[in-house]
VEXGU-884864 format. One record per residue: residue in one letter; x, y, z of N, C-alpha, C, O in turn; residue number from 0. Coordinates in Angstrom, 1 decimal. Atoms other than C-alpha are relative to their C-alpha. Example, Ala and Ser with C-alpha at 12.3 -4.5 7.8 and 13.67 -1.06 7.14 Angstrom:
   residu      n.u      n.v      n.w     ca.u     ca.v     ca.w      c.u      c.v      c.w      o.u      o.v      o.w   num
        A      0.9     -1.2      0.0     12.3     -4.5      7.8      0.9      1.2      0.0      1.9      1.2      0.7     0
        S     -0.9     -1.1      0.0     13.7     -1.1      7.1     -0.8      1.1      0.8     -0.3      2.2      0.9     1
***
This chain:
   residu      n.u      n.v      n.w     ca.u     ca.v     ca.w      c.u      c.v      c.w      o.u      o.v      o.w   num
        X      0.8     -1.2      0.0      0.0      0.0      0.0      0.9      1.2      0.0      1.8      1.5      0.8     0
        X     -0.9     -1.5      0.1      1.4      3.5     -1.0     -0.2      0.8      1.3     -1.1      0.7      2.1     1
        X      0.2     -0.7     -1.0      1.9      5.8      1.5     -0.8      1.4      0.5     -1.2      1.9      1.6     2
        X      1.3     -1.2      0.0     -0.1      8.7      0.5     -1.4     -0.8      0.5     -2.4     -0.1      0.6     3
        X      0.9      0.1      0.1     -2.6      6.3      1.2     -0.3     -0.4      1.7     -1.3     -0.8      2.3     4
        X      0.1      0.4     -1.4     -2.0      5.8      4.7     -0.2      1.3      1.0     -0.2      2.4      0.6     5
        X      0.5     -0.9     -0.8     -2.7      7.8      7.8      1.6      0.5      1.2      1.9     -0.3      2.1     6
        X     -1.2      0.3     -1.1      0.7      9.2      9.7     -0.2      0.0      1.6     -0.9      0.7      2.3     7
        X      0.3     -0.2     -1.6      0.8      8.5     13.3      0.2      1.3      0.7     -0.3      1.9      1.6     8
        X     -0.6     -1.8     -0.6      2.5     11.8     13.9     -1.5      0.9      0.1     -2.1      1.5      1.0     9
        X      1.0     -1.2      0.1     -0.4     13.4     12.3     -1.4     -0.3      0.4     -2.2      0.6      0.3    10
        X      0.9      0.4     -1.0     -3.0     11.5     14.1     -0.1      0.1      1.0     -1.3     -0.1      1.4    11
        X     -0.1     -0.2     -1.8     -1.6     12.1     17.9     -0.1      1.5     -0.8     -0.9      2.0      0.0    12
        X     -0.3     -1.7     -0.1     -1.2     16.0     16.7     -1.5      0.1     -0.8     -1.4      1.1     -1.5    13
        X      1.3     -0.2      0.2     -5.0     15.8     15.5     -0.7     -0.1      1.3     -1.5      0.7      1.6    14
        X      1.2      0.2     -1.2     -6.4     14.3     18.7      0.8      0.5      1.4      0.4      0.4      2.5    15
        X     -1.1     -0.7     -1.1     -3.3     16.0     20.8      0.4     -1.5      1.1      0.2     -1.5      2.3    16
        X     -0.8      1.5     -0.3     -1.8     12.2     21.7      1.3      0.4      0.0      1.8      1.3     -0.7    17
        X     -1.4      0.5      0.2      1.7     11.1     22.6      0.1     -1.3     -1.2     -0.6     -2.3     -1.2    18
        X     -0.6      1.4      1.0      2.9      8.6     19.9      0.3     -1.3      0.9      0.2     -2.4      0.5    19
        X     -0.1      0.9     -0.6      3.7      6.7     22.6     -1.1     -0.7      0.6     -0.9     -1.7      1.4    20
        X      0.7      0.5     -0.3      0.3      5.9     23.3     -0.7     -1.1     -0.9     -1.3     -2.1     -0.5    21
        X      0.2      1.2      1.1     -0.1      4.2     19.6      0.5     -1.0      0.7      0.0     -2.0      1.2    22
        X     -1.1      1.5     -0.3      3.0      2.3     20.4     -0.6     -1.0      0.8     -0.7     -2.1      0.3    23
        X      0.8      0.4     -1.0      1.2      1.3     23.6     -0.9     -1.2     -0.4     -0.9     -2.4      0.0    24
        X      1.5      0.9      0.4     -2.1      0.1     21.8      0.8     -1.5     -1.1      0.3     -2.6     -1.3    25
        X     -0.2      0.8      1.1      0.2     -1.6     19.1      0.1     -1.2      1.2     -0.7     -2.0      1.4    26
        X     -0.3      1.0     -0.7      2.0     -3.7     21.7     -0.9     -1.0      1.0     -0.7     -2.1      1.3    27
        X      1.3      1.1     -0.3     -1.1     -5.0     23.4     -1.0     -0.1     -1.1     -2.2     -0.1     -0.8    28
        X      0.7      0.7      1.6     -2.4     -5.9     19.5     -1.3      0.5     -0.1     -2.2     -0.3     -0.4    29
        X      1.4     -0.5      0.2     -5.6     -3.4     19.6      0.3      0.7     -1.4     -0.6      0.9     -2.3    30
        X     -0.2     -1.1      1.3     -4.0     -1.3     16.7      1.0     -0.7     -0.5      1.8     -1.3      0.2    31
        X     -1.2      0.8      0.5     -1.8     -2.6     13.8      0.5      1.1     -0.8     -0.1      1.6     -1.8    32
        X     -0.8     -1.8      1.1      0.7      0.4     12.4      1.0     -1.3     -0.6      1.4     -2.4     -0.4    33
        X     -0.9      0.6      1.3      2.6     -0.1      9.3      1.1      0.9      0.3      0.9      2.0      0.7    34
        X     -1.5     -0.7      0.0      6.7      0.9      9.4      0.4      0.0     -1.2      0.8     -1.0     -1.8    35
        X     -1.2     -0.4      0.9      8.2      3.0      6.6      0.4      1.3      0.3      0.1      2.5      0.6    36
        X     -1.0     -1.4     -0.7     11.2      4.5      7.1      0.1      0.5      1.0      0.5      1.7      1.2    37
        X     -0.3     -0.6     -1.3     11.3      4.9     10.3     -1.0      0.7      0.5     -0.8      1.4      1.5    38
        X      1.6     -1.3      0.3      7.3      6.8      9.8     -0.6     -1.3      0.1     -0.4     -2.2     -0.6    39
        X      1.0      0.5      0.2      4.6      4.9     11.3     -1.0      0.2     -0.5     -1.0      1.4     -0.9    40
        X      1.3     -0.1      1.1      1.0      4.5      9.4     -0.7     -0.7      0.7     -0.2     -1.6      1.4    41
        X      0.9      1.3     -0.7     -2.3      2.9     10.6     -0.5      0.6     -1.6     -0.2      1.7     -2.1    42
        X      0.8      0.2      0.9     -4.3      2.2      7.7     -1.3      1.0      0.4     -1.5      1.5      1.5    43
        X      1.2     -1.1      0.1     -7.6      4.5      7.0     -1.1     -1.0      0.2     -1.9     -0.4      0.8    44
        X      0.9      1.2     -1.0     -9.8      1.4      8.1      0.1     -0.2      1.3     -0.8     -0.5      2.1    45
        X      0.9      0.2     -1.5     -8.7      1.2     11.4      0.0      1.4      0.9      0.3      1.5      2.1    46
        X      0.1     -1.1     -0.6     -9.2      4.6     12.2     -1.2      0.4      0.8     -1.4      1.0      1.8    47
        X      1.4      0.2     -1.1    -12.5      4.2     13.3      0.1     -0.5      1.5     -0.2      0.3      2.5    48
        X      0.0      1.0     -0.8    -12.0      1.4     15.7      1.7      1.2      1.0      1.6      1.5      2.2    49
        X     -0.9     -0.3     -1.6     -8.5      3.3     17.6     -0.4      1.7      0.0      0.2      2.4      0.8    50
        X      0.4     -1.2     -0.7    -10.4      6.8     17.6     -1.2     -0.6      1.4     -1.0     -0.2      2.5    51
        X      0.7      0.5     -1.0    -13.2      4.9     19.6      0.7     -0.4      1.6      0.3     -0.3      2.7    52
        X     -0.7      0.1     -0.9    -10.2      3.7     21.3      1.0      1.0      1.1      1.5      0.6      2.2    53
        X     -0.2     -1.3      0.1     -8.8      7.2     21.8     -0.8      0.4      1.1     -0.3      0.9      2.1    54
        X      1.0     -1.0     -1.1    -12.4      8.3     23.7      0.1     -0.8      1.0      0.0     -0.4      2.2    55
        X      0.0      0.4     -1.4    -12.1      5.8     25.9      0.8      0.4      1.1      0.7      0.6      2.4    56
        X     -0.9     -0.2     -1.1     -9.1      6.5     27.1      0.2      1.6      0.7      0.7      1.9      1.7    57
        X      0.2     -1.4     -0.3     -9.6     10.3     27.0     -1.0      0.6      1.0     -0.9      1.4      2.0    58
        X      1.2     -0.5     -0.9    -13.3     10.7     28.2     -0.3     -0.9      1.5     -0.9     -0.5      2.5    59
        X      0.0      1.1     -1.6    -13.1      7.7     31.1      1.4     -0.1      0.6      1.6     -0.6      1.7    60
        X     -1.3      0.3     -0.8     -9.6      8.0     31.7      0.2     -1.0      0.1      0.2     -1.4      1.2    61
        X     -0.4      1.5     -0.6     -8.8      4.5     31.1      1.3     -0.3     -0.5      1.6      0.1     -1.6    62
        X     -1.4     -0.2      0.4     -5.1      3.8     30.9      0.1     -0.7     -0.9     -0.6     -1.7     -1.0    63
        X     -0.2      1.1      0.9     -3.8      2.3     28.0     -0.2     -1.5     -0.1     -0.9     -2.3     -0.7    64
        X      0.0      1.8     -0.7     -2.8     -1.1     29.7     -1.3     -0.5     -0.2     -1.5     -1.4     -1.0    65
        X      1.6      0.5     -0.3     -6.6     -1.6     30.5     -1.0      0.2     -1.2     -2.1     -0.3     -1.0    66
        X      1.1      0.0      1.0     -8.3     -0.5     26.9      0.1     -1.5     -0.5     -0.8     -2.1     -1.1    67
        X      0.5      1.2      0.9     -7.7     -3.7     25.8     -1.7     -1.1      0.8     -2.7     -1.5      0.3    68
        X      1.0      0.5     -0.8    -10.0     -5.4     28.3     -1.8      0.8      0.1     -2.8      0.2     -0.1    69
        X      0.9     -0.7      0.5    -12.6     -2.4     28.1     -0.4     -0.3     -1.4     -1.6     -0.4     -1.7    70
        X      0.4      0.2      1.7    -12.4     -3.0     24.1     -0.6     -1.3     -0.4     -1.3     -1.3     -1.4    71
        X      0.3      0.9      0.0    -13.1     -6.4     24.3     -1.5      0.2      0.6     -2.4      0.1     -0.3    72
        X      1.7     -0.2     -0.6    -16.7     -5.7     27.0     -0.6      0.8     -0.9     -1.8      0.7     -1.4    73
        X      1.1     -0.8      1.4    -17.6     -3.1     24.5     -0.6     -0.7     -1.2     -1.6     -0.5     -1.8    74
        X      0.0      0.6      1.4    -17.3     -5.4     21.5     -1.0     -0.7      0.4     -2.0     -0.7     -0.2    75
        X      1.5      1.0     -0.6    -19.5     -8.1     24.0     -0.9      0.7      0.1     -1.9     -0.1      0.0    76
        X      1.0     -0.3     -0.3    -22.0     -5.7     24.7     -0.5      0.2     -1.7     -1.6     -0.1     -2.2    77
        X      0.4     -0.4      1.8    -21.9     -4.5     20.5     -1.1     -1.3     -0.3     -2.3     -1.2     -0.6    78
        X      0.0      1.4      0.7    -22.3     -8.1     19.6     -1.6     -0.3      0.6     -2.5     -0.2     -0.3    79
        X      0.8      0.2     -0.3    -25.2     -9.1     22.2     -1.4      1.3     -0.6     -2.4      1.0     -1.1    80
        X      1.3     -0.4      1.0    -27.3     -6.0     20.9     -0.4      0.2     -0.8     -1.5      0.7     -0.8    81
        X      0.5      0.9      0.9    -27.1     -7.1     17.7     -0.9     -1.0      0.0     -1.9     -1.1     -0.7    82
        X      0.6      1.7     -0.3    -28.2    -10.4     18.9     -1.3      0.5      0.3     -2.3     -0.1     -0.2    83
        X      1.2     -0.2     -0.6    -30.9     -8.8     20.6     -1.3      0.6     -0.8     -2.5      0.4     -0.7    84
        X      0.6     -0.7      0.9    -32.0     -6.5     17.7     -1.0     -1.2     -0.7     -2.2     -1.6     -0.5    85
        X      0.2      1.6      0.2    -32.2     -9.8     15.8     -1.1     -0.8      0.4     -2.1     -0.8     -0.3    86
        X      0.9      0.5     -1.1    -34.1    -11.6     18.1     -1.2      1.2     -0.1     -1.4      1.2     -1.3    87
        X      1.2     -1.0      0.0    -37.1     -8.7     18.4      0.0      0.1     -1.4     -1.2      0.3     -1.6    88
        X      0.3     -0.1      2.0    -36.9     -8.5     14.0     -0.9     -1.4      0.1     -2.1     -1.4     -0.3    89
        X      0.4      1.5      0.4    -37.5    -12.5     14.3     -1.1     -0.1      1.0     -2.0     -0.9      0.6    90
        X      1.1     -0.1     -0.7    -39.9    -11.8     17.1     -1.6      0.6     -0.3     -2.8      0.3     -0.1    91
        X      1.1     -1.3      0.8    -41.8     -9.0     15.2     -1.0     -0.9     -1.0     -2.2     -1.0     -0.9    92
        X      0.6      1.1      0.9    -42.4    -11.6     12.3     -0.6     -1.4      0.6     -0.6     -2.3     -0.2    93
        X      0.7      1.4     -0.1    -44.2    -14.6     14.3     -0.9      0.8      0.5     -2.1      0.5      0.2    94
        X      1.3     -0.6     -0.4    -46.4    -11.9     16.1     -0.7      0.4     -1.2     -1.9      0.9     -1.1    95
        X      1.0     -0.7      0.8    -47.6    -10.8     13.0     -1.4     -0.8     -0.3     -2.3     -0.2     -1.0    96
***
């Protein structure tokens, strides 16, 4: 992947006013996957969604790095279940009919 097409980390912590060292952080407990060139990290423009979400948590709850991963995961379980739930009341809707 070219690199114009990627997102610099520099210019991602100096958008949401981040240390770089808090990517690093997320990389090494495997929530975020940055690309190395040249010595210039990149996260891809897909997971930018997923480590800005990761970003508020840690900004508006103050949850330290270390611990988003465990937060990111109960989020994902509650995501998943209210799907499930949605689901369930669609498939509910159609036998009351």
């Amino acid at each position: 992947m070219l690199t114009d097409q990627l997102i610099s980390v520099q210019e991602f912590c100096g958008y949401h006013q981040l240390d770089i060292a808090f990517i690093l952080t997320l990389e090494q407990h495997g929530l975020v996957q940055l690309i190395a060139v040249e010595q210039t990290y990149y996260i891809e423009p897909d997971a930018v969604g997923p480590l800005e979400k990761l970003v508020r948590l840690h900004q508006d709850l103050a949850i330290q790095p270390d611990d988003l991963d465990v937060v990111n995961e109960l989020v994902e379980r509650i995501e998943s279940l209210q799907q499930q739930i949605t689901e369930l009341q669609n498939r509910l809707a159609f036998y009351e009919r």
